[in-house]
N, CA and C of each residue as an Amber inpcrd file, in Angstrom:
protein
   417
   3.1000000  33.1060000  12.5680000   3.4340000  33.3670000  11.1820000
   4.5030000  34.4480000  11.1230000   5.1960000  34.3980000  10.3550000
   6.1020000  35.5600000  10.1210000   6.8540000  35.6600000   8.6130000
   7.3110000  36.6630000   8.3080000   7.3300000  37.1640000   6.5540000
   8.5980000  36.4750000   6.3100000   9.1210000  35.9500000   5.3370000
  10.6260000  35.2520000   5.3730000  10.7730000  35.1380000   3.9030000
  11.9240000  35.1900000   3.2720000  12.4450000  35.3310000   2.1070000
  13.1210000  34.3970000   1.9910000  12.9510000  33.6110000   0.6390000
  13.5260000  31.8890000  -0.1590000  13.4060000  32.0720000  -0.9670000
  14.1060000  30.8110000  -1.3820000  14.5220000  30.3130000  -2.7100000
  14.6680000  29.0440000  -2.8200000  14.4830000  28.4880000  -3.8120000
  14.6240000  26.8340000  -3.9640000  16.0780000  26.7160000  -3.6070000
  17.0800000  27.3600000  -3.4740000  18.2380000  26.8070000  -2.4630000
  17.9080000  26.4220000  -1.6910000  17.3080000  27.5620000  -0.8550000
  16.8450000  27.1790000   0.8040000  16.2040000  25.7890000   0.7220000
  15.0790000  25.3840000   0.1500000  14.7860000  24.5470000  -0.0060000
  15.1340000  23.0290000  -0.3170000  15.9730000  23.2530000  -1.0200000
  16.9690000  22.0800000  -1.1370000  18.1260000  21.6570000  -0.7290000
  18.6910000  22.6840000   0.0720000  19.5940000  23.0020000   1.1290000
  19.2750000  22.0980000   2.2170000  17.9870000  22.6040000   2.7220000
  17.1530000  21.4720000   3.9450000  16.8190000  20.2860000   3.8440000
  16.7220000  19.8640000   2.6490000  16.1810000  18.4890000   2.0170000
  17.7710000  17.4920000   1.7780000  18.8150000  18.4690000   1.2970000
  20.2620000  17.5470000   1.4950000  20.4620000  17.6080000   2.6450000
  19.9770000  18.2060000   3.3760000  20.9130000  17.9930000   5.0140000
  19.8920000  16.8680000   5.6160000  20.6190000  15.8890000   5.2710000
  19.8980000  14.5600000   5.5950000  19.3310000  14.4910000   6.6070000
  20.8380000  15.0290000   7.9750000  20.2500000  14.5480000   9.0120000
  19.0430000  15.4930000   9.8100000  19.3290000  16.7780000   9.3420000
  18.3610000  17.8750000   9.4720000  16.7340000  17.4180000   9.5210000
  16.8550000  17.0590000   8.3690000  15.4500000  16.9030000   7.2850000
  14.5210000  15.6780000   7.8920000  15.7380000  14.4270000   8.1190000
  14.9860000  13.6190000   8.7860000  14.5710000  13.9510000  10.0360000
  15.6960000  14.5290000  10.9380000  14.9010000  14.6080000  12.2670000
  13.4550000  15.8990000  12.2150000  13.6860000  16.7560000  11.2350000
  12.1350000  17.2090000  11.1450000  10.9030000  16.7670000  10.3330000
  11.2810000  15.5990000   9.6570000  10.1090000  14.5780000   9.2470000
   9.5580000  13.8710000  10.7020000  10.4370000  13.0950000  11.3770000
  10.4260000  12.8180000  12.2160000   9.1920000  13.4350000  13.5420000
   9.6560000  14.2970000  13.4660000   9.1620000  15.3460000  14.3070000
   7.5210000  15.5350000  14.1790000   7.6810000  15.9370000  12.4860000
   6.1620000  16.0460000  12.3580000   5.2840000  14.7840000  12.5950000
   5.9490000  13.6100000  11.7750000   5.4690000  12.2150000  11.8480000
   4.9310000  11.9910000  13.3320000   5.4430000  12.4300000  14.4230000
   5.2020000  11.8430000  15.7560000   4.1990000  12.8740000  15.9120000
   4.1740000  13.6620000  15.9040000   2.8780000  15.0390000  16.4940000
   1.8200000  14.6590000  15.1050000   1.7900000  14.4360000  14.7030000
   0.7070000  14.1890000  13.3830000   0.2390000  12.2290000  14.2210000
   1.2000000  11.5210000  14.3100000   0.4500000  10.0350000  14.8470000
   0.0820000  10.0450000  16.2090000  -1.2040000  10.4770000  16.4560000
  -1.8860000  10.7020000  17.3790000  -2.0790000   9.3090000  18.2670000
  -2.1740000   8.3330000  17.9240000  -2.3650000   6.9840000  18.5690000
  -1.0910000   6.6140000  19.0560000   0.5380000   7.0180000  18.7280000
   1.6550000   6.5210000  18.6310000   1.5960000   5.0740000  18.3910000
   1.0790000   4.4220000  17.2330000   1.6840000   3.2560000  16.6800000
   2.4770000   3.0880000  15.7830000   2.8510000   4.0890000  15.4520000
   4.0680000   4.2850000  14.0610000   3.1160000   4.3920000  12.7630000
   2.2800000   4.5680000  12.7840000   1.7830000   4.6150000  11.2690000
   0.2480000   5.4610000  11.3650000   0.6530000   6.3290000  10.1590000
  -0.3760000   7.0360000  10.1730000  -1.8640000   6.6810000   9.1590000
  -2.6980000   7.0850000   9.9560000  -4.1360000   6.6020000   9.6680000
  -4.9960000   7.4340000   8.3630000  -5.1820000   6.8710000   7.9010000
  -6.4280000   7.8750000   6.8170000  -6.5340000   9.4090000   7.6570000
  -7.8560000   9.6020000   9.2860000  -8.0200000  10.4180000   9.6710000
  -6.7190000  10.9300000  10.2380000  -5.4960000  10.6590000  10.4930000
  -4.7020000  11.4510000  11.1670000  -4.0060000  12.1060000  10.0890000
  -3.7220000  11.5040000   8.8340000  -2.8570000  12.6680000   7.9560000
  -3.8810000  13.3700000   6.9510000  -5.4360000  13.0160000   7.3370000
  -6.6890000  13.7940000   6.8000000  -6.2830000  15.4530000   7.7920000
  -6.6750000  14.8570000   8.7400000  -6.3240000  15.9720000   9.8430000
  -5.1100000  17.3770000   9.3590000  -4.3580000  16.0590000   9.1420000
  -3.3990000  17.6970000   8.8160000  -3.1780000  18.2380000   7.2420000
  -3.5720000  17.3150000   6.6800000  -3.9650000  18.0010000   4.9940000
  -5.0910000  18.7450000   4.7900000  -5.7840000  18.8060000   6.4440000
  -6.9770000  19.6410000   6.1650000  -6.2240000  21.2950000   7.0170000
  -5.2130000  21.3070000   7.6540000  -4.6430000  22.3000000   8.3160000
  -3.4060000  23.0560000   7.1510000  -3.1940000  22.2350000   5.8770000
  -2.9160000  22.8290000   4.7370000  -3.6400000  24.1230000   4.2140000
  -4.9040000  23.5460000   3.9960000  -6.3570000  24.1890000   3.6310000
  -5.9540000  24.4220000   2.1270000  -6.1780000  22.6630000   1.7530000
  -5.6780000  22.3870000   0.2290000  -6.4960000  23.4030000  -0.6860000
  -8.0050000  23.7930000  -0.4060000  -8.9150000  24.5300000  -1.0920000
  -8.8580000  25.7870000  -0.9370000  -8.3370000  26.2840000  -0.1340000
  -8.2010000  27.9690000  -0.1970000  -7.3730000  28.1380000  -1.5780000
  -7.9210000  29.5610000  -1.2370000  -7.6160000  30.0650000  -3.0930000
  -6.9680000  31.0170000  -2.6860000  -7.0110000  32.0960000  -1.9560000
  -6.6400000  33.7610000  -1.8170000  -6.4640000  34.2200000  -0.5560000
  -5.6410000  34.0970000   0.5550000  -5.1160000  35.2230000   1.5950000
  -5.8400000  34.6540000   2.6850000  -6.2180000  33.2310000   2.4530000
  -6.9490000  32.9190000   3.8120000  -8.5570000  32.4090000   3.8800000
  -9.0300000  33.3100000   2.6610000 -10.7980000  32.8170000   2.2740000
 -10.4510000  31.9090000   1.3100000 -11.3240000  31.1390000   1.4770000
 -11.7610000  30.2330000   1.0730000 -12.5340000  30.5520000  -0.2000000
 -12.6080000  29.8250000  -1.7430000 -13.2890000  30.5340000  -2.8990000
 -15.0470000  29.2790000  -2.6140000 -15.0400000  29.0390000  -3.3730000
 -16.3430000  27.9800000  -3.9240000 -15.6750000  27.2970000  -3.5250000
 -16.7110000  26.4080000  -2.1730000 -16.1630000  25.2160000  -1.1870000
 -16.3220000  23.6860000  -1.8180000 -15.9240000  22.9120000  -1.9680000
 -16.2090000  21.8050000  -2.6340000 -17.2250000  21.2460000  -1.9340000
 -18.1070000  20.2580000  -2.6160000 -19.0740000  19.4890000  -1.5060000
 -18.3480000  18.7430000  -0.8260000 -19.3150000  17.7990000   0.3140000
 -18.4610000  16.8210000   0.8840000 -18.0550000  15.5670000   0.3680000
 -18.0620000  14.9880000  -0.9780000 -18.2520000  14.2380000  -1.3800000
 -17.0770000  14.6600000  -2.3550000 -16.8260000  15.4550000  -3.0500000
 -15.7770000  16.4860000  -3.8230000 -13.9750000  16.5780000  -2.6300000
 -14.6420000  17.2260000  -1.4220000 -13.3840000  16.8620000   0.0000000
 -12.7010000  15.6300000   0.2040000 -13.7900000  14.8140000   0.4340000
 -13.6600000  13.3710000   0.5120000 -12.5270000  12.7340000  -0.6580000
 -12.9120000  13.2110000  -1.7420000 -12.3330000  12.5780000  -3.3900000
 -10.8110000  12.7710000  -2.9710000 -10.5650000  14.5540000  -2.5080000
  -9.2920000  15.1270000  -2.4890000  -8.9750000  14.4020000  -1.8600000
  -8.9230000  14.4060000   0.0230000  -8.2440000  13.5230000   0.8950000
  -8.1090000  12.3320000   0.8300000  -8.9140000  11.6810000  -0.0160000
  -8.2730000  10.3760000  -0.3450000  -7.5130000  10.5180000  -1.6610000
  -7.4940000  11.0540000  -2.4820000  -6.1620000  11.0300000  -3.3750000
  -4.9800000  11.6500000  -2.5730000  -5.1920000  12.4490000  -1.9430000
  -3.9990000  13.0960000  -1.5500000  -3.2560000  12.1920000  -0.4350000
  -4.1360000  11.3500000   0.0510000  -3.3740000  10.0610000   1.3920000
  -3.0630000   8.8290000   0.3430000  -3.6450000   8.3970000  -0.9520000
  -3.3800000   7.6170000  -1.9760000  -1.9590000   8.0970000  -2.4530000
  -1.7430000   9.0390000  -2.7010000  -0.0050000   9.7520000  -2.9020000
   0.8700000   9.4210000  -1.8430000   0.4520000   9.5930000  -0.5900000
   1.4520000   9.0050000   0.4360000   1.2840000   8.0490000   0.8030000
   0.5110000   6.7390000   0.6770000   0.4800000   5.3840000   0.8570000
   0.9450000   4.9510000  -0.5930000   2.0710000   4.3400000  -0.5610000
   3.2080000   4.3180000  -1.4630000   2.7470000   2.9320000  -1.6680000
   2.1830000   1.7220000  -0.5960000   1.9580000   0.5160000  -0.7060000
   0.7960000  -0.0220000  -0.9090000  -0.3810000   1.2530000  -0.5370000
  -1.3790000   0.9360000  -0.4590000  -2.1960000   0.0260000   0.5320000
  -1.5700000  -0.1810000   1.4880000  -2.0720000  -0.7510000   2.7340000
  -2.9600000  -0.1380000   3.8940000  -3.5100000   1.0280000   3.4080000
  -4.1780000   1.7050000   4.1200000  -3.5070000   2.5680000   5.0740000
  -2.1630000   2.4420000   5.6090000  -1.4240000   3.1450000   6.4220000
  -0.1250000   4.2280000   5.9740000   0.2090000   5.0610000   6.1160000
   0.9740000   5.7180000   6.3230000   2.3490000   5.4190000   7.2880000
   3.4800000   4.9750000   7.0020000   4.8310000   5.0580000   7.5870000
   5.4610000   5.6780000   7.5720000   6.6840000   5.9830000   8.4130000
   7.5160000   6.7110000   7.9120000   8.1630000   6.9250000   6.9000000
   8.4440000   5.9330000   6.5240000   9.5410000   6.2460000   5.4390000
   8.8450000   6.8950000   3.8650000   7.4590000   6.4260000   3.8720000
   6.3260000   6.8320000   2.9230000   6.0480000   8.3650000   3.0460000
   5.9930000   8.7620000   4.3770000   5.2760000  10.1230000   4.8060000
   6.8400000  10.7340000   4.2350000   8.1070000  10.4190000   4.8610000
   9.4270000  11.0140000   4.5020000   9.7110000  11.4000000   2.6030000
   8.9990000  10.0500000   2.4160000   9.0570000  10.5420000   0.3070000
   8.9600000  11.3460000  -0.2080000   7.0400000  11.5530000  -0.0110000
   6.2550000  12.1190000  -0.0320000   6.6250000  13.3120000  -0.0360000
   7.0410000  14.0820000   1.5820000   7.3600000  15.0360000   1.8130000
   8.6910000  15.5350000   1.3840000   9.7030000  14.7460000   0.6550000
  10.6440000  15.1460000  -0.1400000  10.1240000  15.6200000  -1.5810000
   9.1930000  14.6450000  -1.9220000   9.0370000  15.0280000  -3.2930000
   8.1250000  16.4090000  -3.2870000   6.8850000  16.4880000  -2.0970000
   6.2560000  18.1590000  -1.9000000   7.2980000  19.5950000  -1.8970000
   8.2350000  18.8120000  -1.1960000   9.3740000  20.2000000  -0.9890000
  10.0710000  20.5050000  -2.5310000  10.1760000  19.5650000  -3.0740000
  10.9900000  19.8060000  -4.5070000  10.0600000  20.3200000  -4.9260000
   8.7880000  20.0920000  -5.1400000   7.7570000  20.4220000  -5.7860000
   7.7560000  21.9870000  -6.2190000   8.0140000  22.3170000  -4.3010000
   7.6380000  23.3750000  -4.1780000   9.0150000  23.9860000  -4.5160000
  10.0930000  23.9180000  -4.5720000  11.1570000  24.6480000  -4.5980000
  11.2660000  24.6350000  -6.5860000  10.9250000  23.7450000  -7.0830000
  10.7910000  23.8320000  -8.4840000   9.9900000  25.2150000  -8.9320000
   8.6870000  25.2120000  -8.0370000   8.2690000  26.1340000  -8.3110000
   8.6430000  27.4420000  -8.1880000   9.2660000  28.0800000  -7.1260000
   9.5870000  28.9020000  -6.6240000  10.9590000  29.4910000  -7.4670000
  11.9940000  28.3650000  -8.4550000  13.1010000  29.0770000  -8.9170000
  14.1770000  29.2800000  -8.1750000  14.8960000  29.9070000  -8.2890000
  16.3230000  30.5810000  -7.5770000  16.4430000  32.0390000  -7.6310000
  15.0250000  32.8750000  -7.8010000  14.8960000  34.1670000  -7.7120000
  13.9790000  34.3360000  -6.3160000  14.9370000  35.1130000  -5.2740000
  14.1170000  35.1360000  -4.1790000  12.7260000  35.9660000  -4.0620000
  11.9340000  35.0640000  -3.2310000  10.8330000  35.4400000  -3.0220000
  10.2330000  35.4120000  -1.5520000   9.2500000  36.2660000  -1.3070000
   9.1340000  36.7890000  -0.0090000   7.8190000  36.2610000   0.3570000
   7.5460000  35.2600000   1.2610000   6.6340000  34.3360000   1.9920000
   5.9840000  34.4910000   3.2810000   4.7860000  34.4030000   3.4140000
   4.1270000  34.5290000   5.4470000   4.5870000  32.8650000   5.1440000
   4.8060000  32.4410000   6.6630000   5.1480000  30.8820000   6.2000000
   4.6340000  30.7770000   8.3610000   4.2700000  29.4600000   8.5630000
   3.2480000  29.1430000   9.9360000   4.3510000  28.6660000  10.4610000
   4.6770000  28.9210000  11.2850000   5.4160000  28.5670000  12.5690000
   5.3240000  27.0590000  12.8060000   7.1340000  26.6120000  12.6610000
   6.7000000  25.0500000  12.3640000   6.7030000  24.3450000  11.1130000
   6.3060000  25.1200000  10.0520000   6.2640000  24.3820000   8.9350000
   7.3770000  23.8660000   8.2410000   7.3340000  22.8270000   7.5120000
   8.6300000  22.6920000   6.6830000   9.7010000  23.7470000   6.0090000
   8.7980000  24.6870000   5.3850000   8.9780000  26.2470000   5.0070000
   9.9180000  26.7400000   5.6000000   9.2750000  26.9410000   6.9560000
   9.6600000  27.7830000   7.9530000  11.1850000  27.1020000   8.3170000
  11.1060000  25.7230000   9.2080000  12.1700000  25.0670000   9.5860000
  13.2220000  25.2190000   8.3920000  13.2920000  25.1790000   6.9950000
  13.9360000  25.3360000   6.2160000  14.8140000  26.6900000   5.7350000
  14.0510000  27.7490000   6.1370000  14.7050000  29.2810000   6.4710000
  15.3420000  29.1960000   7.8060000  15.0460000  28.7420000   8.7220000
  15.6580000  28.4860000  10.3070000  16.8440000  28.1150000  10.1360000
  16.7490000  26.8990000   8.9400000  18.3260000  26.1730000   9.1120000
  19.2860000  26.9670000   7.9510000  18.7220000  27.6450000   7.1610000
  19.5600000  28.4430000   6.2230000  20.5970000  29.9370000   6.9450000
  19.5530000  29.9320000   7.8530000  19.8440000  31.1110000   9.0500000
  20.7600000  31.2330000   9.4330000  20.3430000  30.0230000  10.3440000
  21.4780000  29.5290000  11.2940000  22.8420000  28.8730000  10.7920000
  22.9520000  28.5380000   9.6590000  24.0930000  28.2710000   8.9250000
  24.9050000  28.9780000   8.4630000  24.3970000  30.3580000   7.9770000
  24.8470000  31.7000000   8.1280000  25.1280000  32.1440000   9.0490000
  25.1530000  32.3350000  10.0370000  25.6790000  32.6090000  11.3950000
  26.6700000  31.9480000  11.6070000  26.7360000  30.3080000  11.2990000
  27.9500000  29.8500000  11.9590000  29.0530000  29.7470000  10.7330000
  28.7020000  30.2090000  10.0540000  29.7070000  30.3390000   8.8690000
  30.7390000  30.9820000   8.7870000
């Protein structure tokens, strides 16, 4: 983890750099499809929407845990959002949407007034300050 400062530039900065963006969809897509058949499974993008930790509320704890039946509801709406076809699977180009439309999401939210983030090593977040970085440098 480490502290890093954005803005929905940054954010959308990474998301136009086509070729950027895809090869780190890419990236995740293959380390997230654990079977390598090209398509991701209910439990494999359960897996990592649970390494989100959609239910934390505050700095890491966790508030009032949902039951399992309440979990269940989430991860399947939340894999119902990225199965675009409804075929039970996850593809690329579905997981790639998806994760365009999360990043806007999030850069909508965030504004064009910078703000100062812990962001996990790896993350879209993160890779997205990396390439703002490094673009500055070669500028």
């Amino acid at each position: 983890m480490s502290v890093e400062i954005l803005d929905a530039s940054t954010i959308c900065n990474f998301i136009n750099d086509a070729d950027f963006f895809t090869k780190s969809v890419e990236q995740r897509f293959s380390a997230i499809d654990s079977n390598h058949d090209g398509l991701l499974s209910y439990t494999e993008l359960a897996s990592e929407l649970k390494k989100l930790r959609v239910i934390e509320t505050h700095f890491g704890i966790d508030g009032v845990v949902p039951s399992s039946d309440e979990l269940r509801q989430i991860y399947h709406g939340l894999f119902a959002r990225f199965d675009h076809d409804g075929n039970g699977s996850v593809d690329l180009e579905e997981y790639k949407s998806e994760m365009r439309e999360v990043m806007l999401s999030i850069a909508s939210g965030l504004g064009f007034l910078p703000v100062q983030m812990v962001l996990e090593e790896g993350s879209f977040l993160k890779l997205a300050v990396e390439r703002e970085m490094a673009a500055k440098v070669y500028a």
